[in-house]
N, C-alpha and C positions, 0 to 999 in steps of 0.2 A: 097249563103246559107242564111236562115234566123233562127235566135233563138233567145234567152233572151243573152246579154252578147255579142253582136256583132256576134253571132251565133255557138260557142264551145258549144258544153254543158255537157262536160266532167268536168266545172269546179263546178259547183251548184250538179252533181250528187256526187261529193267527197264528197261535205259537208254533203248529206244526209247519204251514204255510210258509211264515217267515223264517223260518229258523231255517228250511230247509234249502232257501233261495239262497241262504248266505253261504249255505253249503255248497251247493253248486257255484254259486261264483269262484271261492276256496280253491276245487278242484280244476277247475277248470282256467284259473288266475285271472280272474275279472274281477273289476270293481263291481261292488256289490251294489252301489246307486247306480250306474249305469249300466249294469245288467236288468233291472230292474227298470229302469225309464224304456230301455228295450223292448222288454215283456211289454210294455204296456202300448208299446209305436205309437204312431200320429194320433192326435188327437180326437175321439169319437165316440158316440155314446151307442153303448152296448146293450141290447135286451137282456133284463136281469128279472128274475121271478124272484129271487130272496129278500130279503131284508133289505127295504127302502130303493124295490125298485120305482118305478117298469125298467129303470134304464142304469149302465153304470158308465159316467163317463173318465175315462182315459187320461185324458186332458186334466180335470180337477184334480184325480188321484196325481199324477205326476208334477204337480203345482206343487203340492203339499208335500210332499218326497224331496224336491228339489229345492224349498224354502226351508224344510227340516237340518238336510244337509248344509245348507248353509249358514245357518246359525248355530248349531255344532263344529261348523269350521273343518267338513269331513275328509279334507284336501290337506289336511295339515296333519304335517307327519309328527307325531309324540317320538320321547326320547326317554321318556320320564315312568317307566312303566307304567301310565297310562294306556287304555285302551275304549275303543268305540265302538259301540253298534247302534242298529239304525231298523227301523220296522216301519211298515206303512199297512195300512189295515181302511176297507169300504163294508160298512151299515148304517141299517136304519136314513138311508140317503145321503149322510156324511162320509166327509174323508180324513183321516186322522195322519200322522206319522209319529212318534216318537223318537227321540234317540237321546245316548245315556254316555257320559264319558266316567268310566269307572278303572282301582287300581285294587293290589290286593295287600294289602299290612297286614304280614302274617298269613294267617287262617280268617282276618276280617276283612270282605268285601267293602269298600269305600268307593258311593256314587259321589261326584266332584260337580256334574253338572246335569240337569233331567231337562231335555226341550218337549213341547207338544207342542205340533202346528196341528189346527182344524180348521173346515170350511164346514160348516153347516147351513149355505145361504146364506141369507141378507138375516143378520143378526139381531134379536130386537132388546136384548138385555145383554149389552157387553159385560158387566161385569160379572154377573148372573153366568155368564158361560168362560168367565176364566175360571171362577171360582171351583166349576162344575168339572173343567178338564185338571184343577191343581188336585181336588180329593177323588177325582177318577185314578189320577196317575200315583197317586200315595197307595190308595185301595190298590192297584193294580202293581205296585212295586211289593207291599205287606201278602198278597196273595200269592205272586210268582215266587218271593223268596222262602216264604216258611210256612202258609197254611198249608194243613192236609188232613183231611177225615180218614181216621180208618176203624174197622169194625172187627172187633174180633168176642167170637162166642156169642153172637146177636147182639153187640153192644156201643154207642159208639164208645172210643176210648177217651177222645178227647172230652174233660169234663169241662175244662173254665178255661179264662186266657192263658194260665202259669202252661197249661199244654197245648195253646193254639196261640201262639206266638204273635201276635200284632207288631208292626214298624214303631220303634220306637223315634224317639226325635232324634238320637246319637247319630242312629244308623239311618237315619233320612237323607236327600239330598236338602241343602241350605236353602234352597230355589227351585221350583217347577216355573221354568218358563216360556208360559203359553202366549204362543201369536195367533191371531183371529185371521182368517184368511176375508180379506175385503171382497163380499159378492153380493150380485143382486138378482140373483137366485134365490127360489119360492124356499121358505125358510125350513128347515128340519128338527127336527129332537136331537140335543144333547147330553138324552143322560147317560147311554153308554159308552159314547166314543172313546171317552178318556182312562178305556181300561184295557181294552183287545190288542193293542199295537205292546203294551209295556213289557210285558211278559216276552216275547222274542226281541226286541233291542234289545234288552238287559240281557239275556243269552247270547248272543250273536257281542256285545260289547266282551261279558265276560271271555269268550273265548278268545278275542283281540287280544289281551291282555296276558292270556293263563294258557291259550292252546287246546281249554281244555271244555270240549262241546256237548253240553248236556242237551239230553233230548228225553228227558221226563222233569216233572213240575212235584214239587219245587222246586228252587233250583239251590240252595243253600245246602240240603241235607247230599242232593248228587255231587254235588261240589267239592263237599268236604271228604266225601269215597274217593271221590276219583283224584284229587291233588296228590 
C-alpha cells in the first residue's frame, strides 16, 4: 500500500475531521462534546466499507467521547491559562478518544494531562493494550508537534534526529492515562488506535488556550508563525 504516513490515512483525515468539528462548534457557540454526541444521535450501527467495518456503531463511539470528557473533567471551567481539547476518532473496528489539558510558558507548549479511552472489544491482554495506547499517544504527540519530511532538489532534507525532532521526556506529558472500555464485543487490533484522535485534541486544546487555530501539521512550527 502506498500513502503519506507509511500508508494509513485514517490518521491525517482525523485531524482534518476533528479539528474542523471544533470549529464549527466555535462559530456557531456549542459545546463541542455535545455537538458531537449529536452528530452521532441514538445509538445504532451503521454500514461502514472502511477500516474495520461492515458496521460503525454510534453508540460505542459516543461511550468513548463521553467517558474521555469525563475524566478530563470537560465541564470545568480553567482560570489558570490552561486550556482543553478533545478528539474522538473510529478504525480498524475500534473507538478511541483522546483529550489533552495544555498551557503556554512563553513560546513553550506545556501538556499537564494526555487521557486515552479505547474500546476494542472484549480485551485479551489488558496490559498489552495500555501499553499500546501510552506509545500510540507519545508517537502520536512527537508526530503532530514537530515531525515533517521535506524534499528539496530530489533530496530528503532531513538527514538524522538533530532535524527530525522526536518528544523528548521535558516536553512529554508526566502520564498518558488510558482507560479500557469494559466490552464483550468480538475483540479487535490495537495497534493504531492510539495515534489518529492525538493530533486534533492537541489542536483543538491549543487553541482553547492561545486563540490561535492551526490547520496544517505540525503544529509547533505554525504555532510559533502565527503567536
Amino acid at each position: 500500500p502506498r500513502g503519506w504516513w507509511r500508508a494509513p490515512l485514517h490518521t491525517f483525515h482525523a485531524f482534518a475531521v476533528q479539528s474542523f468539528i471544533d470549529e464549527i462548534a466555535f462559530e456557531v457557540r456549542r459545546d463541542a462534546v455535545e455537538l458531537r454526541l449529536e452528530m452521532l444521535g441514538e445509538p445504532r450501527e451503521i454500514p461502514y466499507r472502511g477500516h474495520g467495518g461492515p458496521v460503525f456503531d454510534t453508540g460505542r463511539m459516543a461511550n468513548v467521547l463521553k467517558l474521555c470528557a469525563e475524566k478530563i473533567r470537560w465541564k470545568e471551567k480553567r482560570t489558570d491559562g490552561r486550556g482543553i481539547g478533545i478528539a474522538c476518532h473510529f478504525t480498524f473496528g475500534g473507538y478511541t478518544a483522546h483529550a489533552f489539558e495544555v498551557s503556554m510558558e512563553g513560546e513553550r507548549l506545556r501538556i499537564h494531562r494526555a487521557i486515552c479511552v479505547v474500546d476494542v472489544g472484549r480485551v485479551v491482554n489488558p496490559l498489552g493494550l495500555e501499553a499500546q495506547m501510552m506509545g500510540g499517544t507519545i508517537d502520536g504527540i512527537s508526530t503532530a508537534l514537530n515531525l515533517a519530511i521535506t524534499v528539496r532538489d530530489g533530496q530528503v532534507e532531513q538527514k538524522n534526529f538533530p532535524h527530525y525532532p522526536l518528544l523528548k521526556m521535558a516536553d512529554a506529558p508526566k502520564k498518558v492515562e488510558v482507560h479500557i472500555v469494559e466490552s464483550t464485543r468480538d475483540p479487535v487490533g490495537g495497534g493504531e488506535m492510539g495515534i489518529a484522535s492525538v493530533a486534533p485534541a492537541l489542536a483543538n486544546a491549543i487553541f482553547a488556550t492561545t486563540t490561535v487555530r492551526i490547520r496544517k501539521l505540525p503544529l509547533l512550527p505554525e504555532l510559533m508563525r502565527m503567536l
